[in-house]
gemmi code that builds the backbone of each chain (N, CA, C; Angstrom):
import gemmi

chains = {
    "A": [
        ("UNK", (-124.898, -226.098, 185.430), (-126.161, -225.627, 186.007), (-126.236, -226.117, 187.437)),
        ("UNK", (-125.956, -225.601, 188.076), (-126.378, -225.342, 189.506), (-127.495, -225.386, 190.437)),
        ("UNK", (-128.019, -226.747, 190.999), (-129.850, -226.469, 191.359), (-129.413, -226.943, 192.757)),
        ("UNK", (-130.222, -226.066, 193.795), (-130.312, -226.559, 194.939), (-131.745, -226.576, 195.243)),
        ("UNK", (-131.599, -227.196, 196.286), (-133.130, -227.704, 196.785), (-134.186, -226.382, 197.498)),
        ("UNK", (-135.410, -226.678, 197.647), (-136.255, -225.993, 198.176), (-135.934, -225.278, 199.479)),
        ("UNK", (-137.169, -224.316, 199.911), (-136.321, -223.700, 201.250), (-136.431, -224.429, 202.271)),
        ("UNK", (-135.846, -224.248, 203.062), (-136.005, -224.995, 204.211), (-136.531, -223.917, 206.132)),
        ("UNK", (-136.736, -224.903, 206.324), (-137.037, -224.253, 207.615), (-136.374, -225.374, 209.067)),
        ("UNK", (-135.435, -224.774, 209.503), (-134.994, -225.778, 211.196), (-135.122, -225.587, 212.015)),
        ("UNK", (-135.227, -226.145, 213.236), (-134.958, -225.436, 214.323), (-133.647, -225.465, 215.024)),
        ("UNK", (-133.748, -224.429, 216.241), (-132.192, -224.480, 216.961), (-131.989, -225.710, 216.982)),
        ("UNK", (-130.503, -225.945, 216.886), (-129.677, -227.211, 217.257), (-129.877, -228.451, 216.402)),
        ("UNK", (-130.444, -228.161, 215.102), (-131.163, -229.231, 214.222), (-129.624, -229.046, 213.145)),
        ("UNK", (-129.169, -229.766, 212.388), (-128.532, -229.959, 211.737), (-128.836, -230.153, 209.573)),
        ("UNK", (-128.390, -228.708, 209.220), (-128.816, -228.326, 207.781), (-127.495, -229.387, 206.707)),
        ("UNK", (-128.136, -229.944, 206.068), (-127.649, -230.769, 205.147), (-128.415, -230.160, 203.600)),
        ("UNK", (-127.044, -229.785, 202.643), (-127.504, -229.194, 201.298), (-126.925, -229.707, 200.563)),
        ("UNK", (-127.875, -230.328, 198.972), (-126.799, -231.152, 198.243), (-127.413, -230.037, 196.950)),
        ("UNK", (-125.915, -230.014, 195.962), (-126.098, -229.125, 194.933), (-125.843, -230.019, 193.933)),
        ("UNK", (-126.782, -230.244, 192.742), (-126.511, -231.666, 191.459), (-125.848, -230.320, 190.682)),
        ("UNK", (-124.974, -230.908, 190.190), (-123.850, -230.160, 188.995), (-123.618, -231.051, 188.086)),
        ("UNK", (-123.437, -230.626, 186.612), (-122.985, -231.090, 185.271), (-122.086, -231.980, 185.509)),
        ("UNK", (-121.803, -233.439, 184.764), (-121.137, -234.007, 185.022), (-119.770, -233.721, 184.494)),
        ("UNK", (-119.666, -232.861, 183.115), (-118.417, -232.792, 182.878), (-117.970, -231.863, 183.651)),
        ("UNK", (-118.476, -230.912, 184.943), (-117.886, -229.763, 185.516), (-117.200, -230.741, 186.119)),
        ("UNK", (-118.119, -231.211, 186.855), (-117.526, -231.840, 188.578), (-116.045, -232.942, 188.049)),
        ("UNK", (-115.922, -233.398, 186.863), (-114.747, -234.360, 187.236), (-113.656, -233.122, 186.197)),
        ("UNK", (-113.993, -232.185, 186.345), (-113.033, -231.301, 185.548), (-111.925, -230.823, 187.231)),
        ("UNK", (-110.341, -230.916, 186.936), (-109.400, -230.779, 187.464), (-109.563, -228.985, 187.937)),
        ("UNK", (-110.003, -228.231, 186.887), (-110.347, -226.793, 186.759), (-110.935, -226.307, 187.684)),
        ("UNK", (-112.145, -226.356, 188.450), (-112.679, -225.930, 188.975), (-112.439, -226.111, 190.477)),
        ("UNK", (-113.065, -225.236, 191.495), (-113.567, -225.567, 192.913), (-114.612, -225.714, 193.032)),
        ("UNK", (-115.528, -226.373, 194.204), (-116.851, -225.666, 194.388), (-117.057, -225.440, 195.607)),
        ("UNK", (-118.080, -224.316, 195.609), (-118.109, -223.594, 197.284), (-119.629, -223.355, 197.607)),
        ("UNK", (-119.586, -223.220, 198.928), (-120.878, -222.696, 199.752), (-120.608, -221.302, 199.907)),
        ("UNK", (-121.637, -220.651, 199.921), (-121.340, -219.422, 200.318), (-122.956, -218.763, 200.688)),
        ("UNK", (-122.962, -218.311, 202.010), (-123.931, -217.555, 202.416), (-124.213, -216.324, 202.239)),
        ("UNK", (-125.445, -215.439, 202.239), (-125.618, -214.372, 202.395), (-126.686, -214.047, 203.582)),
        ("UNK", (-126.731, -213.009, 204.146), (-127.474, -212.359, 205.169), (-127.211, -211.090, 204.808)),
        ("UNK", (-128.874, -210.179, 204.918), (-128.486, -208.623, 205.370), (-127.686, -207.920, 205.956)),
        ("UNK", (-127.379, -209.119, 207.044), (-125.998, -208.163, 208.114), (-124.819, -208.452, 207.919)),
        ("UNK", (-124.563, -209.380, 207.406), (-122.935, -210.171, 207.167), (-122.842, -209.785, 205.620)),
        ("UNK", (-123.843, -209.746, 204.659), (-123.190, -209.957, 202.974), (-123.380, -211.376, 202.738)),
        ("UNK", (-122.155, -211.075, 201.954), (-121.691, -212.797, 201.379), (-120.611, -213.389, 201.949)),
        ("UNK", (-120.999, -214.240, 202.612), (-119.805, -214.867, 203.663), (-119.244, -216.830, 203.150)),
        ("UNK", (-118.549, -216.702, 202.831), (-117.420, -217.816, 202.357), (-117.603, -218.867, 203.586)),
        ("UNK", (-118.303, -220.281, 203.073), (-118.366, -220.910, 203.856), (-117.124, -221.909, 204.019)),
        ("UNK", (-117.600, -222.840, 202.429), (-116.301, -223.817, 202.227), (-115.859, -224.182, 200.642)),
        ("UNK", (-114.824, -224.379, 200.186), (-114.747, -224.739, 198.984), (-114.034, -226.070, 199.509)),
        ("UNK", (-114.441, -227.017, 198.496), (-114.232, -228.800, 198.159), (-113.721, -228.685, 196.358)),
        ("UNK", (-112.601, -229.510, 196.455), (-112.430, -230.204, 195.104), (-112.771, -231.617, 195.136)),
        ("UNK", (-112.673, -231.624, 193.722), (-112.709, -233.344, 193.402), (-111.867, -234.767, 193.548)),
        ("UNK", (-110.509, -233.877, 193.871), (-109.581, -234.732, 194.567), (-109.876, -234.666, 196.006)),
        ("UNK", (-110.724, -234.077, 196.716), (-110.878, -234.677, 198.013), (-110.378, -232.818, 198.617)),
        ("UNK", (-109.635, -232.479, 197.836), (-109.057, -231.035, 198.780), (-110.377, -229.893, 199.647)),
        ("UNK", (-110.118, -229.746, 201.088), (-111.780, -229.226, 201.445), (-110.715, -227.600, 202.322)),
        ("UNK", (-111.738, -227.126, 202.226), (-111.085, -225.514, 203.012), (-112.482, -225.475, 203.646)),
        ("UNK", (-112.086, -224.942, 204.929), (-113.576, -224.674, 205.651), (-113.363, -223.060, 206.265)),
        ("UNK", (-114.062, -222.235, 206.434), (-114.047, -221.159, 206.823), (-113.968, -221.483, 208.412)),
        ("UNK", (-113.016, -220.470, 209.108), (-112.153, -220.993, 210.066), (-113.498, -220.697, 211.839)),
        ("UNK", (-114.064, -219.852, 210.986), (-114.797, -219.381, 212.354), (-116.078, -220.251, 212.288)),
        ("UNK", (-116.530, -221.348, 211.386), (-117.330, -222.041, 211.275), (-116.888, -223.647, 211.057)),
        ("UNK", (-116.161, -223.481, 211.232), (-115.307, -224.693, 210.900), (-115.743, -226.378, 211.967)),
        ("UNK", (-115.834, -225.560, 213.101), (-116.060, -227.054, 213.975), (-117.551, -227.337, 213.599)),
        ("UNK", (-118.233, -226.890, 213.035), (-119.782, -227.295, 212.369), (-120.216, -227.571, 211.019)),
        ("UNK", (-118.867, -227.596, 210.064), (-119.499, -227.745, 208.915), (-118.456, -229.053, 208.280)),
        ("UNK", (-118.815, -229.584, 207.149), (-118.897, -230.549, 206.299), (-118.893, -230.259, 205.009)),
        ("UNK", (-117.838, -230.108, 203.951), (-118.520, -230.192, 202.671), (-118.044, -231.021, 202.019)),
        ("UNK", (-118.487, -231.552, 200.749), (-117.903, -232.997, 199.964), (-118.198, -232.756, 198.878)),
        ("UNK", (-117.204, -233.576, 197.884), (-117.894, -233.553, 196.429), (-118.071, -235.111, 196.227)),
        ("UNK", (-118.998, -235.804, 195.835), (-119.373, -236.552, 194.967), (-119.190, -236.997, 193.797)),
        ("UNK", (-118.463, -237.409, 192.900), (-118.100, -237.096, 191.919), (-119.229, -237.921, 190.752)),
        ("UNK", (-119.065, -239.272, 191.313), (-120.248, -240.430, 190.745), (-121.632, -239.629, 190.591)),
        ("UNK", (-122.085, -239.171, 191.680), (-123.071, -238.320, 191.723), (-123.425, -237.394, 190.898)),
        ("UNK", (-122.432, -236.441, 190.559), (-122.614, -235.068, 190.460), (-123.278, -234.081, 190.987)),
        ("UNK", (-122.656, -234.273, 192.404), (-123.383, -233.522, 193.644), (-122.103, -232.869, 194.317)),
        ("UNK", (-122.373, -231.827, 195.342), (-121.280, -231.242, 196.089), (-122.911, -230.840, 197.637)),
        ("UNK", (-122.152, -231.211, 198.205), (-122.715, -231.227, 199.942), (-122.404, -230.380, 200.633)),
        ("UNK", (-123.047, -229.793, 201.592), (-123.101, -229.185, 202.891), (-123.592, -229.694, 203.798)),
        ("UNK", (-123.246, -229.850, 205.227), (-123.654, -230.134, 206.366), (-122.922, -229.067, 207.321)),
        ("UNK", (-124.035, -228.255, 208.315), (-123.996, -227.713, 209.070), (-124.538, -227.990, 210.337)),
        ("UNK", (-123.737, -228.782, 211.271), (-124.691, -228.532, 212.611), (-124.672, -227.525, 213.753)),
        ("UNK", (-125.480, -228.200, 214.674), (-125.679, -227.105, 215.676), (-126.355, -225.732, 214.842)),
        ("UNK", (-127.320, -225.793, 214.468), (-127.722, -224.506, 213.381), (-128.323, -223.395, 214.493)),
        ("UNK", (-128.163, -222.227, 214.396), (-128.940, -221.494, 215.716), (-129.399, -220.258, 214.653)),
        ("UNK", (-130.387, -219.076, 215.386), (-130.911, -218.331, 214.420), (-130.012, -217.683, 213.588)),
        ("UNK", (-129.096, -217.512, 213.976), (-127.432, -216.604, 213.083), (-127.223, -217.105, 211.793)),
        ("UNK", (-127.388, -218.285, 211.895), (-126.891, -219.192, 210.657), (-128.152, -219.103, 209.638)),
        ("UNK", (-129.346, -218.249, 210.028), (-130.412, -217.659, 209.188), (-130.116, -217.065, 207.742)),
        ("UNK", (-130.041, -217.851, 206.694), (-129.052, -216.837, 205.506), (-130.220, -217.701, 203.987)),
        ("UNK", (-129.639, -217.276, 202.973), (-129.435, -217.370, 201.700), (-128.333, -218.714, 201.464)),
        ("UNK", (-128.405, -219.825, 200.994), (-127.391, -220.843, 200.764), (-127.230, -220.765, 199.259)),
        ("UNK", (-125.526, -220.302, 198.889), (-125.479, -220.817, 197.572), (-124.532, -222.040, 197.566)),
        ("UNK", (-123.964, -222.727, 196.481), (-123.406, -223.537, 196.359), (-123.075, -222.300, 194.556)),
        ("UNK", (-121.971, -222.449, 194.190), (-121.044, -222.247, 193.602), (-119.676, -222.713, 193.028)),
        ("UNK", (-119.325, -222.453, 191.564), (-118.453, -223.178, 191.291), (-117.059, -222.254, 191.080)),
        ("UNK", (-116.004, -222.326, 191.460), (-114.841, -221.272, 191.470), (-114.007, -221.841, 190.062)),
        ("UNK", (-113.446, -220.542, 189.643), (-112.630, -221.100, 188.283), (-111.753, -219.962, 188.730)),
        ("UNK", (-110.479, -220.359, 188.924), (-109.084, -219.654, 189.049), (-109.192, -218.079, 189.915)),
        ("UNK", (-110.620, -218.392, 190.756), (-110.149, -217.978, 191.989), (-112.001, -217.344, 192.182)),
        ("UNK", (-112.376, -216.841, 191.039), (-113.751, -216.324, 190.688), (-114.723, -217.315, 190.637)),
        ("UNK", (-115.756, -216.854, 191.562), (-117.262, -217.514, 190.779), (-117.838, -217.439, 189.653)),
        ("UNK", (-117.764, -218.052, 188.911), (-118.011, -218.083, 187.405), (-119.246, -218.092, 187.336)),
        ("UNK", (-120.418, -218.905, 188.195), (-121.391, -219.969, 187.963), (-122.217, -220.169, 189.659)),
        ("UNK", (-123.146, -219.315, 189.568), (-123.897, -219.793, 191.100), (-124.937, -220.305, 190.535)),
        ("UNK", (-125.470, -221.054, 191.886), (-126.639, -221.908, 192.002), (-127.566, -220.447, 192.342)),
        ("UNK", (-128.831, -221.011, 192.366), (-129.914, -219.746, 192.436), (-129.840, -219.266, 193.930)),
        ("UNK", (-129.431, -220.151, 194.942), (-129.569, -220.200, 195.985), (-130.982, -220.672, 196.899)),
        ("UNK", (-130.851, -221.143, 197.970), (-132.244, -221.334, 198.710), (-131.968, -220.857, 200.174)),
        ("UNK", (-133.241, -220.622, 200.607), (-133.141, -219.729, 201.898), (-133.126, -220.927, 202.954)),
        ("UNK", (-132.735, -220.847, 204.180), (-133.003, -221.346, 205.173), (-133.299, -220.920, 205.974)),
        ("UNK", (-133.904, -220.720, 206.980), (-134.008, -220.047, 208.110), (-134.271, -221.519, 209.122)),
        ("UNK", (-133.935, -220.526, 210.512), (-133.679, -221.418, 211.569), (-134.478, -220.410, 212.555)),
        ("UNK", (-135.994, -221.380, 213.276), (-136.551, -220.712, 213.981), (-137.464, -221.641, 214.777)),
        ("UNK", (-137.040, -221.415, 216.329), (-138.076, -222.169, 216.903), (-139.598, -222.476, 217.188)),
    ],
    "B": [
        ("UNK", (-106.513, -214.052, 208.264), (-107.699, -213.592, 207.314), (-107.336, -212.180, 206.929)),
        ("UNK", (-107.769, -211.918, 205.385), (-107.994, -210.931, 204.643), (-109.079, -210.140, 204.696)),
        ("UNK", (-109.484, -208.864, 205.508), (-110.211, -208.297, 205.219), (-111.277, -207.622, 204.219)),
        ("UNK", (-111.697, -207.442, 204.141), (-112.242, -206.795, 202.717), (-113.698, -205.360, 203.077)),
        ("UNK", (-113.077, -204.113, 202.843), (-113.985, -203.341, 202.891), (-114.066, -202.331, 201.886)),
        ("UNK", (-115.666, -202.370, 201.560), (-116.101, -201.604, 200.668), (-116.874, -200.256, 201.287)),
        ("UNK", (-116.723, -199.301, 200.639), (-117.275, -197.966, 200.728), (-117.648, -197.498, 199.343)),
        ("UNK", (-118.607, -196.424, 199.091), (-119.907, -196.297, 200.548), (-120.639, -197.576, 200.652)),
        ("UNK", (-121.296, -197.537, 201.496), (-122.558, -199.125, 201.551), (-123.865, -198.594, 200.197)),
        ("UNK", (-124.071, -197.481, 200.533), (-125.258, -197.412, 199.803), (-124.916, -195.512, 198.471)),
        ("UNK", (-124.718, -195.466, 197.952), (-124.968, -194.328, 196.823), (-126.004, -194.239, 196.642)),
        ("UNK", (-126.389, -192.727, 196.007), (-127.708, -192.319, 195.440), (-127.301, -192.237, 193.766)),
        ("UNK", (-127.764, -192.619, 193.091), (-127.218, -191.537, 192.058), (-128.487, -191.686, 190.981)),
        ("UNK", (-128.139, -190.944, 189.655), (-129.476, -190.730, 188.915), (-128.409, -191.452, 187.102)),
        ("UNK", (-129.899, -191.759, 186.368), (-129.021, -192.113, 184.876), (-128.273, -191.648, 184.352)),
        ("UNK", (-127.101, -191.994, 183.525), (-126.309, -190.666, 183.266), (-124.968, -190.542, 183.829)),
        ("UNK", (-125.325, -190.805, 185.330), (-123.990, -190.206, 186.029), (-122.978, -191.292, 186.050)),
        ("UNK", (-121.905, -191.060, 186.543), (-120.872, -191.627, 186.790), (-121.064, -192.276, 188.241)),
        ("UNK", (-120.346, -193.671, 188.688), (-120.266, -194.020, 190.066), (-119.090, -194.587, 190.191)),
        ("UNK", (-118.534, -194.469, 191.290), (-117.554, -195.358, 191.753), (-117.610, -195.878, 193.199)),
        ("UNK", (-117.093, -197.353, 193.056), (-117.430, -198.103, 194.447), (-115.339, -197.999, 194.772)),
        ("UNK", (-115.518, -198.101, 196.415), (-114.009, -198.697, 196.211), (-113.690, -199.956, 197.257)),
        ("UNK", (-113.401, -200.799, 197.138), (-112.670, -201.543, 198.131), (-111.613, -201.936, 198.473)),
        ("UNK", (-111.081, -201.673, 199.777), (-109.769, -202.335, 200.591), (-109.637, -203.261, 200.580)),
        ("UNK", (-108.393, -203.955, 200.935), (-107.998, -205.368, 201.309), (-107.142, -204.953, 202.522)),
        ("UNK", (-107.236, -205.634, 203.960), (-106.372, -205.393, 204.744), (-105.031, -205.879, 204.551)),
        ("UNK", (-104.865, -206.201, 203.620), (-103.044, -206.728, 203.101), (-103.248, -206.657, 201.679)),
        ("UNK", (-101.575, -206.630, 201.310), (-101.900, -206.465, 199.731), (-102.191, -208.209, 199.350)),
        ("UNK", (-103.042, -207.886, 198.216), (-103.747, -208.929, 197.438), (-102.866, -208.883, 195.859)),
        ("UNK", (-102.601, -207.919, 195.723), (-102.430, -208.095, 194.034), (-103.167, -207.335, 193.474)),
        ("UNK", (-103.835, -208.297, 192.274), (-104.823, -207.868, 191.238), (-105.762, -209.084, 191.630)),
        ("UNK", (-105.352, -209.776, 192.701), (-106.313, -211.105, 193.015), (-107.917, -210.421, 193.515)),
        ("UNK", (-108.314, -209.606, 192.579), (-109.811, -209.282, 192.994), (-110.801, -209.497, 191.522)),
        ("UNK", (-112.197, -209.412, 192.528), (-113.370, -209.320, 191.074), (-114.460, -208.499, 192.018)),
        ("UNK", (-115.202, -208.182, 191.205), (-116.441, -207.693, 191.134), (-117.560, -208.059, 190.480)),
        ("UNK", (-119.152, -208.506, 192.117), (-120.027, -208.829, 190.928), (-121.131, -208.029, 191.555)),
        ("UNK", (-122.499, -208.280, 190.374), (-123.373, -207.497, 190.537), (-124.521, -208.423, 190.900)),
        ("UNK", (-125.332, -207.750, 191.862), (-126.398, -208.646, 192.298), (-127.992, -207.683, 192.186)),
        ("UNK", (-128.739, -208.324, 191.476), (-130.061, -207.328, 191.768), (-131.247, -208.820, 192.883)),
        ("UNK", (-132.014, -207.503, 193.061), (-132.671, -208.277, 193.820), (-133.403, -209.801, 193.868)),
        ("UNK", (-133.052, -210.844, 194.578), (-133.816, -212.261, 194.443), (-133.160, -212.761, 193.697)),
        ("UNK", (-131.873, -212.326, 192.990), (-130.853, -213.427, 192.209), (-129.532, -213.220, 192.946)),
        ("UNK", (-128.942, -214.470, 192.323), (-127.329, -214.715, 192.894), (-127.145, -213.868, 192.081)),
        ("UNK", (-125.612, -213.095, 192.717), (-124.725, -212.623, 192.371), (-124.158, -213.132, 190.771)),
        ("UNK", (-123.427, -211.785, 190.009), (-123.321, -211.728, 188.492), (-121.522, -211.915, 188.481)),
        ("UNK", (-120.738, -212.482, 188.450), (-119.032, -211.988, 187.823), (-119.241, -210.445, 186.777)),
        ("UNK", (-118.845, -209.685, 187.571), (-118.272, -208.215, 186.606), (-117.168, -208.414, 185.717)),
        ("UNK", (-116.259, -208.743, 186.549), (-114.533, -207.991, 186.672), (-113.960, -209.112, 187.735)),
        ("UNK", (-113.111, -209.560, 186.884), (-111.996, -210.444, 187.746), (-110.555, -209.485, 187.439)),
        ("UNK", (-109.352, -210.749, 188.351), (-108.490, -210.183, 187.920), (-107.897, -208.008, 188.146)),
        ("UNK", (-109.065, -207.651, 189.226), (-108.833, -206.401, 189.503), (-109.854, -205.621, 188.165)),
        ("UNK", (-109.609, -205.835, 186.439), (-109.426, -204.817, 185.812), (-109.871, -205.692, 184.024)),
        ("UNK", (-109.645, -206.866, 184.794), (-110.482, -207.730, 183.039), (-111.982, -208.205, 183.224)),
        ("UNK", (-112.947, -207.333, 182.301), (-114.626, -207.853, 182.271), (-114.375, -208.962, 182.222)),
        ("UNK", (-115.304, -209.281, 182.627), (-115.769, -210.561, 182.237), (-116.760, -210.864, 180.730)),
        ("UNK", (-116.516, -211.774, 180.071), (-117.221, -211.625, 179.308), (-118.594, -211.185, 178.745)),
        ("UNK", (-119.432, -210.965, 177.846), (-120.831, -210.033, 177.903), (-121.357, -208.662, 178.911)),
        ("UNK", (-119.937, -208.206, 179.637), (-120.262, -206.897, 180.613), (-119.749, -205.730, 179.794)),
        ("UNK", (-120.864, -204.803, 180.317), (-120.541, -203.862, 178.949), (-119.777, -202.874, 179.537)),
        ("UNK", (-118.882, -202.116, 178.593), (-117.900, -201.796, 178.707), (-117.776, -200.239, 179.424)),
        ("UNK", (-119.116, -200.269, 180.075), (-119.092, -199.075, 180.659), (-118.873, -199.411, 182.321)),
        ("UNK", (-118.755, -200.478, 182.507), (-118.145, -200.855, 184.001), (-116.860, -201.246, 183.457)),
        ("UNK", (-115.637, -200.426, 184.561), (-114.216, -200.382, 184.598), (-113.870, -200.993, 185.979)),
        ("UNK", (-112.761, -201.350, 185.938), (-112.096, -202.265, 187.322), (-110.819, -201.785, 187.480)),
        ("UNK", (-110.488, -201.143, 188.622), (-109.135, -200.706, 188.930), (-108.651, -201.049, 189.786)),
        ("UNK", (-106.919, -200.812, 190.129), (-106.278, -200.748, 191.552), (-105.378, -202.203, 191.395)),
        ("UNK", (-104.354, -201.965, 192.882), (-103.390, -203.377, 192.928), (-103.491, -203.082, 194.310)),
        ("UNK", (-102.552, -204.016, 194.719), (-102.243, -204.138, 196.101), (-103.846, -204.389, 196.952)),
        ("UNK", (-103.692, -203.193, 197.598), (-105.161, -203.250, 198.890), (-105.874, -202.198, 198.643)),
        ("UNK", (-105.807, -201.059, 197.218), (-107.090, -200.305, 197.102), (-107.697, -200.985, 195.624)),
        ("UNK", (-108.820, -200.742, 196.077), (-109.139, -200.949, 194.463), (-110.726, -199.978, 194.093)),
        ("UNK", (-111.036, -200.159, 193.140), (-112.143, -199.356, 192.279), (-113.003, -200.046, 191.274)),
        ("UNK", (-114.538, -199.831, 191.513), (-115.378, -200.225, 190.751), (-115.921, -198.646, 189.771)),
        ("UNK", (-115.545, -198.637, 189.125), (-116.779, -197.319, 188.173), (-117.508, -197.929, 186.897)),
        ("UNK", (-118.583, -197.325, 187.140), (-119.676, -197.261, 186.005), (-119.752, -196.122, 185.589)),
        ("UNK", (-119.693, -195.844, 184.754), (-120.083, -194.763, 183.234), (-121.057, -194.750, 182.781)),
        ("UNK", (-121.882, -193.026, 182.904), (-123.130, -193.583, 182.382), (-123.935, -194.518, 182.654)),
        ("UNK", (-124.358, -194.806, 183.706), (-125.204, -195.460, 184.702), (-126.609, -195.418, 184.158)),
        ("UNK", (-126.923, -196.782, 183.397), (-128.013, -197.004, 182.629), (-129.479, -197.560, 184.151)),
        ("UNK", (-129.848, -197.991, 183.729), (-131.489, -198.330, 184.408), (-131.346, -199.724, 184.886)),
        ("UNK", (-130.644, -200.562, 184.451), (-130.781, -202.238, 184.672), (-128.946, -201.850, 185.774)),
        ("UNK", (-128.420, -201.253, 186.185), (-127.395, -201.060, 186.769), (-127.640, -201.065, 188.176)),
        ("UNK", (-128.454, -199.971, 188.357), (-129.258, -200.400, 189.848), (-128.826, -201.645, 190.321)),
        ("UNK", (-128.168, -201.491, 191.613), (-128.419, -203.284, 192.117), (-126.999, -202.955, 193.200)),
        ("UNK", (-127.466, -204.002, 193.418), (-125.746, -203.997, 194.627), (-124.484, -204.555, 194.285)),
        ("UNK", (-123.362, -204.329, 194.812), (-122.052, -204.847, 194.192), (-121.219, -205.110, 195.210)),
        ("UNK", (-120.458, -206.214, 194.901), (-119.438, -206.579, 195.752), (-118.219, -206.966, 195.568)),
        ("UNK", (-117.057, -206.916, 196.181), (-115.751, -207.417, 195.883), (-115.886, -208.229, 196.175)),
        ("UNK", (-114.512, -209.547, 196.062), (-114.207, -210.466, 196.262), (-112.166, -210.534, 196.183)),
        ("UNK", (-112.029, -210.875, 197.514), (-110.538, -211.333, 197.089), (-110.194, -212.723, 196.917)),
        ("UNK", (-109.510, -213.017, 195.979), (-109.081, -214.106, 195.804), (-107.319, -214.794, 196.044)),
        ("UNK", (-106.943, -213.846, 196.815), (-105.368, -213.386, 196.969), (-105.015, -215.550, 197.794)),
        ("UNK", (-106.173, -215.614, 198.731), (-106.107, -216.599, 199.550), (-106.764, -218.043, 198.946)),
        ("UNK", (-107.013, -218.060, 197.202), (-107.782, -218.826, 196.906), (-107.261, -220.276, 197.218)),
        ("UNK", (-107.811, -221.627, 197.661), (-109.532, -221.574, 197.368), (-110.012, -220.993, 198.442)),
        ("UNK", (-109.655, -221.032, 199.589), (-110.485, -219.961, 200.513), (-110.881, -218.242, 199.808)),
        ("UNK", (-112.169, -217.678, 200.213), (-111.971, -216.180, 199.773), (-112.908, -215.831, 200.522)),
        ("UNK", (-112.679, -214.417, 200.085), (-113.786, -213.711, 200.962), (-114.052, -212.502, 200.463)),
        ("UNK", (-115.577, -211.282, 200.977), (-115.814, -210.739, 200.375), (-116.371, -209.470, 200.999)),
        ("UNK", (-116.547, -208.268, 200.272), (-116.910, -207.157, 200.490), (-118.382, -207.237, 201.353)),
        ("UNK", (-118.285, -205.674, 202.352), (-119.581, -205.702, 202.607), (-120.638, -205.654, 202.057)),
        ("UNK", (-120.625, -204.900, 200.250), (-121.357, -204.521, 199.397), (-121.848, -203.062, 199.230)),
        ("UNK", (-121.912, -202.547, 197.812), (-122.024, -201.102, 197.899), (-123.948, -201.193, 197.258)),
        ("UNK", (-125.035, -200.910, 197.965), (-126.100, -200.710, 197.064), (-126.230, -199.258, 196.109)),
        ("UNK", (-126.439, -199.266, 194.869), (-126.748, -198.510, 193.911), (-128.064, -198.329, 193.672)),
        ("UNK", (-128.459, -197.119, 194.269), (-129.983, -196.846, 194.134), (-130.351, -195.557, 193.142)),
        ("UNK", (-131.723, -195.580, 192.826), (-131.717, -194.037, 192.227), (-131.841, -192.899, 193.270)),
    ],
}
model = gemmi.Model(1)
for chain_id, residues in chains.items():
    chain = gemmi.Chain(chain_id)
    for i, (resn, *xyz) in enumerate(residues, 1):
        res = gemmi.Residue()
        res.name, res.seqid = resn, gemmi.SeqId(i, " ")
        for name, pos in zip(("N", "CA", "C"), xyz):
            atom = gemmi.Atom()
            atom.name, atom.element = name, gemmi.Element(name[0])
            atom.pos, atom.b_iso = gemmi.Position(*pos), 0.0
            res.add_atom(atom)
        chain.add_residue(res)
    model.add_chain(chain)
structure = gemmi.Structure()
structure.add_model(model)
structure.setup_entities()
């Protein structure tokens, strides 16, 4: 089960931090990935980052010098950090869990918007 | 990077009928694709992984086709709760992926 936090609202140049609590037997399972993934009206669904639990992180290449993701494992959390946020980065945040290549399992998602 | 485009963006169609979505991959992928369904104010559903295997509890009137860089979404008989939008996904590059523009299914 997949819960992310409330919506948020930033402004330009403010820096979005998202933590997603996940099942504990997912997160220390070898099986899975987990990912961010945005949506917007104009872009779709756009692939932010997937993190494993051994530490392995992929960042989407055109967003890459601004983002952060981690898994937690003690926790049972998986993170996002985005800085430099400007209105573009205006989307839908999911956090998601990948199983052999598919999203099996999204979070409900929460909106962010970024507006001065 | 792997492209990914879907056509049309938006269909009309009525109950009953038949639809088909299709999407490209700008390189071949395989069968490394899925399809999911999204209605409004929820995340996205897993259809069809694997190009052409449901996913479990999808009823069997959505089919998944194609290899390489074409592929095909059809619904059969296009019930009332079908409505909604759909999207590919390649997974050719996993864990990185990426995804269709989305086809909306309206009446």
């Amino acid at each position: 089960h997949l819960q992310e936090p409330d919506p948020r609202l930033l402004k330009p140049s403010e820096t979005l931090s998202l933590t997603c609590s996940v099942s504990s037997v997912a997160i220390t399972s070898d099986s899975y990935y987990w990912a961010w993934i945005r949506q917007t009206p104009e872009k779709g669904l756009e692939w932010i980052a997937t993190v494993h639990r051994d530490g392995r992180r992929y960042h989407n290449p055109s967003l890459q010098s601004r983002i952060s993701a981690s898994v937690d494992v003690s926790g049972n959390q998986v993170s996002l950090k985005v800085t430099s946020m400007t209105i573009t980065d205006t989307a839908i945040y999911y956090c998601a869990r990948l199983y052999l290549g598919w999203v099996d399992n999204w979070g409900q998602g929460i909106l962010v918007t970024v507006s001065s | 990077d792997i492209q990914m485009t879907q056509s049309p963006s938006f269909v009309s169609a009525s109950v009953g009928d038949t639809v088909t979505i299709t999407c490209r991959a700008s390189q071949d992928i395989n069968k490394w694709l899925a399809w999911y369904q999204q209605k409004p104010g929820k995340a996205p559903r897993l259809l069809v992984h694997d190009a052409s295997t449901l996913q479990s509890g999808v009823p069997s009137r959505f089919s998944g086709s194609g290899s390489g860089t074409h592929f095909s979404l059809t619904i059969y008989n296009l019930q009332p709760e079908d409505f909604a939008s759909y999207f590919c996904q390649q997974a050719h590059t996993y864990p990185p992926v990426s995804f269709g523009g989305g086809t909306k299914v309206d009446i």
